[in-house]
C-alpha positions as CSV (number, residue, x, y, z in Angstrom):
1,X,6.9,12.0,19.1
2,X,6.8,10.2,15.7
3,X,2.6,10.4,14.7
4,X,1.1,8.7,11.9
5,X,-0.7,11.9,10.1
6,X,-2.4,10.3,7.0
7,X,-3.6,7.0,5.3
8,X,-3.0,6.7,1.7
9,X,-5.0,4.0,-0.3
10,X,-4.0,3.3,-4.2
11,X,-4.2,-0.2,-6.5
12,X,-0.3,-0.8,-7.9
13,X,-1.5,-2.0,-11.2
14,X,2.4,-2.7,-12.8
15,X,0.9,-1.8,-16.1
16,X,0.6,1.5,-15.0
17,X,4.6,1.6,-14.3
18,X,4.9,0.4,-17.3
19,X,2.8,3.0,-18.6
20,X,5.0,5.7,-17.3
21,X,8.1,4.2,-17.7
22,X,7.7,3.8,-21.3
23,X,6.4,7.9,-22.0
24,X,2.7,6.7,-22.3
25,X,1.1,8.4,-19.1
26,X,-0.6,10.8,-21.7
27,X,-2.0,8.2,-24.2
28,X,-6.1,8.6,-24.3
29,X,-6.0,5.2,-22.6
30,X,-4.0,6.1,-19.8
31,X,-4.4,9.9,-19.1
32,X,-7.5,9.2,-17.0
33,X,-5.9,6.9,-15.0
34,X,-2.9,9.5,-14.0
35,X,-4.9,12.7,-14.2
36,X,-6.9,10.8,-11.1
37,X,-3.3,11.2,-8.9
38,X,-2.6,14.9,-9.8
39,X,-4.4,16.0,-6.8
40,X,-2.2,13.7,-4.7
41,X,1.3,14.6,-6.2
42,X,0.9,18.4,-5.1
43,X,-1.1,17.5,-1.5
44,X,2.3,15.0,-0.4
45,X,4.5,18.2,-1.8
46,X,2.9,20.0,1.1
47,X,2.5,17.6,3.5
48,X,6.7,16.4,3.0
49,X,6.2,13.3,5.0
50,X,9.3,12.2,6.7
51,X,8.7,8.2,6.4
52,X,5.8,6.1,4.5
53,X,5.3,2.6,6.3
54,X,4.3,0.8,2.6
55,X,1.9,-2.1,2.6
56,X,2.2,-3.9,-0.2
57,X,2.4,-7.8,-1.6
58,X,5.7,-9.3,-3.2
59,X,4.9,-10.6,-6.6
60,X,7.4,-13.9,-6.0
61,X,10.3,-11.2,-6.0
62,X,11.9,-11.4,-2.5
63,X,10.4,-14.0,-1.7
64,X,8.7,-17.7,-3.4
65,X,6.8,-20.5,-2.5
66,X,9.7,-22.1,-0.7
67,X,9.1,-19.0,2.1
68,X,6.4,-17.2,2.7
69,X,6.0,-14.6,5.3
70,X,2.8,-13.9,6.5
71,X,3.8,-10.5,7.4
72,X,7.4,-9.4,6.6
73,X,8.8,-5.6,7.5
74,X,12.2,-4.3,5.5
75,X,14.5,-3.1,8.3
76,X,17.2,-2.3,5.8
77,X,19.2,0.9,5.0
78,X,18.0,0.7,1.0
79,X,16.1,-1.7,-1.2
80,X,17.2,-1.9,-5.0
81,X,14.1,-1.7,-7.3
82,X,13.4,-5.6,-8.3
83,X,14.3,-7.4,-12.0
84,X,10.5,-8.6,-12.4
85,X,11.8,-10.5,-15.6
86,X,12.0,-7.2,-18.1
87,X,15.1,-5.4,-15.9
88,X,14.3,-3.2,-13.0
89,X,11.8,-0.3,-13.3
90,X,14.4,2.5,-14.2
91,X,13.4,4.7,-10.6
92,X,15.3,5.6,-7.5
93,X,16.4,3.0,-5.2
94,X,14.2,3.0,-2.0
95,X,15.9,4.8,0.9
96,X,14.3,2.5,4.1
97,X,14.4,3.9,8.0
98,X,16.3,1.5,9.8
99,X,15.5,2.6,13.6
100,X,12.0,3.6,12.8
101,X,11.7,0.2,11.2
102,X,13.6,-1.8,14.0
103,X,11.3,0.5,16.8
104,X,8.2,-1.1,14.8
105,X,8.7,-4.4,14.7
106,X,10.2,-4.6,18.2
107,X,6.5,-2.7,19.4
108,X,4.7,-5.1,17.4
109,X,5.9,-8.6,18.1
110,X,6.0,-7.6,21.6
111,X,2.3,-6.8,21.1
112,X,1.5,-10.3,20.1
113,X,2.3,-9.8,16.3
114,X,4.4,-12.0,14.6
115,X,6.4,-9.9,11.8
116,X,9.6,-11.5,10.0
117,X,12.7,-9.1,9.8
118,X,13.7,-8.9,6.5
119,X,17.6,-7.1,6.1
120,X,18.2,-7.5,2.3
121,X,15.3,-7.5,-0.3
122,X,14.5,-6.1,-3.5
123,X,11.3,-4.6,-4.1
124,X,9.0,-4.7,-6.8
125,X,5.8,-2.8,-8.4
126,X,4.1,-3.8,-5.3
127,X,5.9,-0.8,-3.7
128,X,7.8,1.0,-6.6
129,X,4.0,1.8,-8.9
130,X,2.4,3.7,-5.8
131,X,5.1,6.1,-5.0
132,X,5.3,6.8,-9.0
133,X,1.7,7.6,-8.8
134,X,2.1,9.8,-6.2
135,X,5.3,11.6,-6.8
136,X,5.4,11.8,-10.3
137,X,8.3,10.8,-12.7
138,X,11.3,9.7,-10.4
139,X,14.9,8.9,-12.0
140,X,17.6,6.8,-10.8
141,X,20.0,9.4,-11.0
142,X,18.4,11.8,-8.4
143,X,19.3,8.9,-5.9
144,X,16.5,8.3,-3.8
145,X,12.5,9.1,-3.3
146,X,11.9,12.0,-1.7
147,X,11.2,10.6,1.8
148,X,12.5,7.3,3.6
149,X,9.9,4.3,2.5
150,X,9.6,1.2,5.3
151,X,8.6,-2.0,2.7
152,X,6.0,-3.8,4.6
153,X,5.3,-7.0,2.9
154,X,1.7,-9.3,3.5
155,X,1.2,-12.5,1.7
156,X,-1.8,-12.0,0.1
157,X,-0.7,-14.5,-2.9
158,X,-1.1,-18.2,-2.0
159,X,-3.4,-19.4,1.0
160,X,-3.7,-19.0,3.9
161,X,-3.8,-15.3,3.7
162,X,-4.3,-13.2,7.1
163,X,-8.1,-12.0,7.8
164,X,-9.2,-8.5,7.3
165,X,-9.6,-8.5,11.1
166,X,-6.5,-9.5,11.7
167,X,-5.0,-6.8,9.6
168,X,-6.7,-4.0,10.8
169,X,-6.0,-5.0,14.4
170,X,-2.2,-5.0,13.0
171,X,-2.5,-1.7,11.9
172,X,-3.6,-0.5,15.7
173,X,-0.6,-2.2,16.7
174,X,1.6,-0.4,14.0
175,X,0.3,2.7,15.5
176,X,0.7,2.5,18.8
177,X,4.4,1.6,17.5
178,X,4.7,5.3,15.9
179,X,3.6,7.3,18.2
180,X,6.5,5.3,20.9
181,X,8.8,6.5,18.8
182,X,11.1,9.0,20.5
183,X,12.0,11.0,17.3
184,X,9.6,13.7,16.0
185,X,8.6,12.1,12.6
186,X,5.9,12.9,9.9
187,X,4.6,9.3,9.0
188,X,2.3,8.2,6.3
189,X,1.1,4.8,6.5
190,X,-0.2,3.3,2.8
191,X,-2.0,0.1,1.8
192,X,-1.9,-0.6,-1.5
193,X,-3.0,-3.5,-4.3
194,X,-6.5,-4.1,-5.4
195,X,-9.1,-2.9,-6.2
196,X,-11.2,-5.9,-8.3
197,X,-9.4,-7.8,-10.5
198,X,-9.2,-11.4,-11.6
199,X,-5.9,-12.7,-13.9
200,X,-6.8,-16.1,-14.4
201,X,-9.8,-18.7,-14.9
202,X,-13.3,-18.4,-16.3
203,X,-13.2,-15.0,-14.9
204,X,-11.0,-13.2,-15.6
205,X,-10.8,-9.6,-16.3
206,X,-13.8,-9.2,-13.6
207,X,-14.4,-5.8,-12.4
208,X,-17.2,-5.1,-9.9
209,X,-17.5,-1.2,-9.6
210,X,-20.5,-1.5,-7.4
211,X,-18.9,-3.8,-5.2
212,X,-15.5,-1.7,-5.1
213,X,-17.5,1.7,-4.4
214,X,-19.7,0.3,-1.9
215,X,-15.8,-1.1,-0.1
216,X,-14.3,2.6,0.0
217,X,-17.7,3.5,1.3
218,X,-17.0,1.2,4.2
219,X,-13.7,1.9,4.4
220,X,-14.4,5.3,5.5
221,X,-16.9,5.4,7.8
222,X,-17.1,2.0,9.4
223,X,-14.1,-0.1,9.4
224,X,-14.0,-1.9,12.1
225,X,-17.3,-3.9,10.4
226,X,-15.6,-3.9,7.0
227,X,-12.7,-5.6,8.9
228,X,-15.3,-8.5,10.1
229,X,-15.7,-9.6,5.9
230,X,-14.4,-12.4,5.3
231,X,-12.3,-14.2,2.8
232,X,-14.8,-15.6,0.3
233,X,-16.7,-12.2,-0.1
234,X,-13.6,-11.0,-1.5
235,X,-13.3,-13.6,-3.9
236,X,-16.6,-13.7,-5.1
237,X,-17.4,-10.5,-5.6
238,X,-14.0,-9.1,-6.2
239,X,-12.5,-11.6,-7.9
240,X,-8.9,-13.7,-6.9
241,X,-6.7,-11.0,-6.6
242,X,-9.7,-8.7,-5.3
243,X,-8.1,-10.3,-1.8
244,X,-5.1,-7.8,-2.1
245,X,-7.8,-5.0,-0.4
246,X,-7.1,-7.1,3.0
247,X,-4.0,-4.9,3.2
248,X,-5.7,-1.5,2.7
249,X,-7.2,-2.4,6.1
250,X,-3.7,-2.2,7.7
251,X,-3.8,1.6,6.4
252,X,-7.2,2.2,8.1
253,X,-6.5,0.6,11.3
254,X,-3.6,3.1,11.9
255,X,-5.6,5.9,11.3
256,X,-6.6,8.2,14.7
257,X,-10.5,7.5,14.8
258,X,-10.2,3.8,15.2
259,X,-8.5,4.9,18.8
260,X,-11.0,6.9,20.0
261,X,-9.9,10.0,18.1
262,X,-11.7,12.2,15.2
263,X,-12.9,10.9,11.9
264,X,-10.1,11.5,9.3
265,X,-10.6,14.1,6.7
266,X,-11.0,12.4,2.9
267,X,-8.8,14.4,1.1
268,X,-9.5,12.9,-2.1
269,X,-11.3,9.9,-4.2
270,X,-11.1,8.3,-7.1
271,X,-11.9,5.7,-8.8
272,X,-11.1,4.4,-12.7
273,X,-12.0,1.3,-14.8
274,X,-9.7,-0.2,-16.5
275,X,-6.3,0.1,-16.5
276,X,-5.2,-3.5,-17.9
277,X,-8.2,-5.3,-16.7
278,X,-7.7,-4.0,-13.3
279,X,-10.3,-1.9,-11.3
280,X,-8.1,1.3,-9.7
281,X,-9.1,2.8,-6.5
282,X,-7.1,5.5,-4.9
283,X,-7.9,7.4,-1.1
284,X,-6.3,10.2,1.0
285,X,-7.4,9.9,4.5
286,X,-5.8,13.1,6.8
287,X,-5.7,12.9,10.4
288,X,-6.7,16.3,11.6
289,X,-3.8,18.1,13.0
C-alpha cells in the first residue's frame, strides 16, 4: 500500500526564490538561510519519495477574491510554475499524480471533507520556494522535479480561514486516504508558509522567535493541543500572515503517532531570522519504518 513516511515543515518565503534564482544563495545575508536546508537536500536524496502531497496557500495566483477555496487539491497531470507579476520562476514545471490525487479527494470528501477539484492551475512560490529549498537548484530544461508533487491549496489569505483543528483533523483524513491506496507509494506530506511575519500595518516586520520556538515545540510533541489554538493567538503573537502555520498542522496530523502509532523521529531543526522580514522555520519529521 501507498504510506505516508515523513512530514516536512518549511516557511516559502518568495524572497528566498528570488534569492536563488538570481545567484545570491551565497550572499552573507542569505547563506544562513540555505546552509539551514543542506541537511534536507541529501536526507530526501536518500529517502527518493515517490509523491509529496504539498500544503501550501495561493498568493491570488489560481485563484482571487471572486473564488476562494477553502481547501482546493490539483488533480492535474502538470502545473506550469505561475507569472507572479516578474515572469515565472525559471524551474521545472510540476509533474502532479493524477490517480493518487483523484484516490485522495475521493477518500476525503467521502470522509466528511469538502475539497474542490482543481484540473488546471498554475502554481506559485507557495509550492515552487519549498521544493527549491529542498532539492537544490532545479532548471526548466531537466523537465520536471524529481518526484510527482500533489498542489494542495488552503485559503489562509482572506477570512474565514479553516481552524487549526480542523486542519489537523484533515490531515487524519488525508492519511487514512494514502494508505487506501492500492499502489505501493513512498509519500511525503509537507505544510508549508509561516513562520511569524507581518507585511502590512503598524506592525509590520514582526517576528516573535520565542513565540515560533515555543510552536515547533508543540508541534512535535503535542499536537493535538496545539491544534485546539485558535485564530487570534496566531495573530497576535505571530503577526497576520503568522496564520499561514494553520497549514503545517495538516502535515502533523498525517503523521503515524497521531493514529496510535510511534512518535516520529525529528530528523532535523532549524530555525533563522530574517530572511526579508520573515521568521523561517524548517522540520523533518520521519515515520519510523
Amino acid at each position: 500500500m501507498a504510506r505516508i513516511t515523513a512530514s516536512v515543515y518549511t516557511s516559502h518565503v518568495p524572497a528566498i526564490g528570488a534569492a536563488l534564482d538570481l545567484g545570491k544563495a551565497q550572499e552573507p545575508y542569505w547563506q544562513p538561510v540555505f546552509a539551514g536546508y543542506d541537511y534536507g537536500k541529501q536526507w530526501i536524496k536518500e529517502q527518493k519519495p515517490d509523491v509529496i502531497f504539498l500544503v501550501y496557500n495561493d498568493h491570488a495566483t489560481a485563484f482571487s477574491l471572486d473564488c476562494i477555496p477553502t481547501f482546493a487539491i490539483g488533480t492535474a497531470a502538470e502545473f506550469q510554475p505561475a507569472d507572479e507579476g516578474w515572469g515565472p520562476r525559471p524551474v521545472p514545471v510540476v509533474k502532479g499524480h493524477p490517480e493518487l490525487a483523484a484516490h485522495i479527494a475521493q477518500s476525503v470528501i467521502q470522509d466528511d471533507f469538502d475539497l474542490t477539484i482543481v484540473n488546471k492551475m498554475d502554481v506559485d512560490h507557495g509550492l515552487t520556494v519549498p521544493l527549491s529549498l529542498m532539492f537544490g537548484e532545479q532548471h526548466p530544461q531537466q523537465g520536471a522535479w524529481p518526484c510527482a508533487v500533489i498542489p494542495f491549496a488552503v485559503n489562509v489569505v482572506q477570512y474565514p480561514v479553516p481552524s487549526g483543528r480542523r486542519c489537523f483533523q484533515l490531515g487524519q483524513a488525508i492519511r487514512r486516504a494514502v494508505e487506501s491506496f492500492s499502489g505501493d507509494l513512498n509519500v511525503q506530506i509537507w505544510g508549508t508558509g509561516g513562520m511569524s511575519h507581518q507585511l502590512q500595518g503598524p506592525r509590520a516586520g514582526l517576528i516573535n522567535r520565542e513565540w515560533d520556538n515555543a510552536f515547533l515545540d508543540q508541534l512535535i510533541a503535542d499536537p493535538a493541543e496545539l491544534a485546539q489554538l485558535p485564530h487570534i493567538d496566531y495573530v497576535r503573537e505571530a503577526g497576520s500572515e503568522g496564520i499561514e502555520l494553520v497549514m503545517w498542522l495538516i502535515a502533523r496530523g498525517a503523521m503515524a503517532d497521531v493514529a496510535g502509532g510511534p512518535a516520529p523521529e525529528v530528523k532535523q531543526r532549524f530555525y533563522h531570522v530574517p530572511a526579508s522580514n520573515t521568521a523561517v522555520g524548517h522540520l523533518i519529521l520521519e515515520n519510523p519504518r
